[in-house]
C-alpha positions as CSV (number, residue, x, y, z in Angstrom):
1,X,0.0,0.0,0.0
2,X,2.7,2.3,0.8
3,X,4.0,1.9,-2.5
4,X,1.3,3.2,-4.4
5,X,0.6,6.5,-2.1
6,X,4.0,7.3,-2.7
7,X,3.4,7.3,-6.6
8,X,-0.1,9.1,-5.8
9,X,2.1,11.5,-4.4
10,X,4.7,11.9,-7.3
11,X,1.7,12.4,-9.6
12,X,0.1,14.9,-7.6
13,X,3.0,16.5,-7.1
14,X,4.1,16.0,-11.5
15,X,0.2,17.4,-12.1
16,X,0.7,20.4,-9.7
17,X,4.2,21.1,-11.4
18,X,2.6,20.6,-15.0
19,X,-0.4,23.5,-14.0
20,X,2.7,26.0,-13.8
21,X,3.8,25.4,-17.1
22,X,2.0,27.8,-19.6
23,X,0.8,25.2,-22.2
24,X,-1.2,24.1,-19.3
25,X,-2.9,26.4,-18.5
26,X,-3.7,27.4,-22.1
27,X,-4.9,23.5,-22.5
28,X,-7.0,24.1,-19.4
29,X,-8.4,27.7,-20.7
30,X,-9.5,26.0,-24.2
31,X,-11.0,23.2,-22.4
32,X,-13.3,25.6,-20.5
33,X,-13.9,27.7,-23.6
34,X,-15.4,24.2,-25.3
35,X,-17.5,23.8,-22.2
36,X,-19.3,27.5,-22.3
37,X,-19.7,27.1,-25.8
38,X,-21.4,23.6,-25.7
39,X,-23.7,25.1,-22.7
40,X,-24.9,28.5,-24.5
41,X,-26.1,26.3,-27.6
């Protein structure tokens, strides 16, 4: 069990590392562009 919290923990800590990064953002801030669009139709 131990095991697999401490790779929980590396991903969470990879994912929270990868929101920094510009492209992600800018992957997130399309992503929620698609979603308003699909909702005002």
């Amino acid at each position: 069990m131990s095991d697999t919290k401490e790779e929980m923990k590396k991903e969470i800590i990879g994912m929270i590392n990868s929101i920094e990064n510009p492209y992600w953002i800018s992957m997130i801030y399309n992503y929620l562009l698609v979603i308003k669009e699909k909702e005002s139709i």
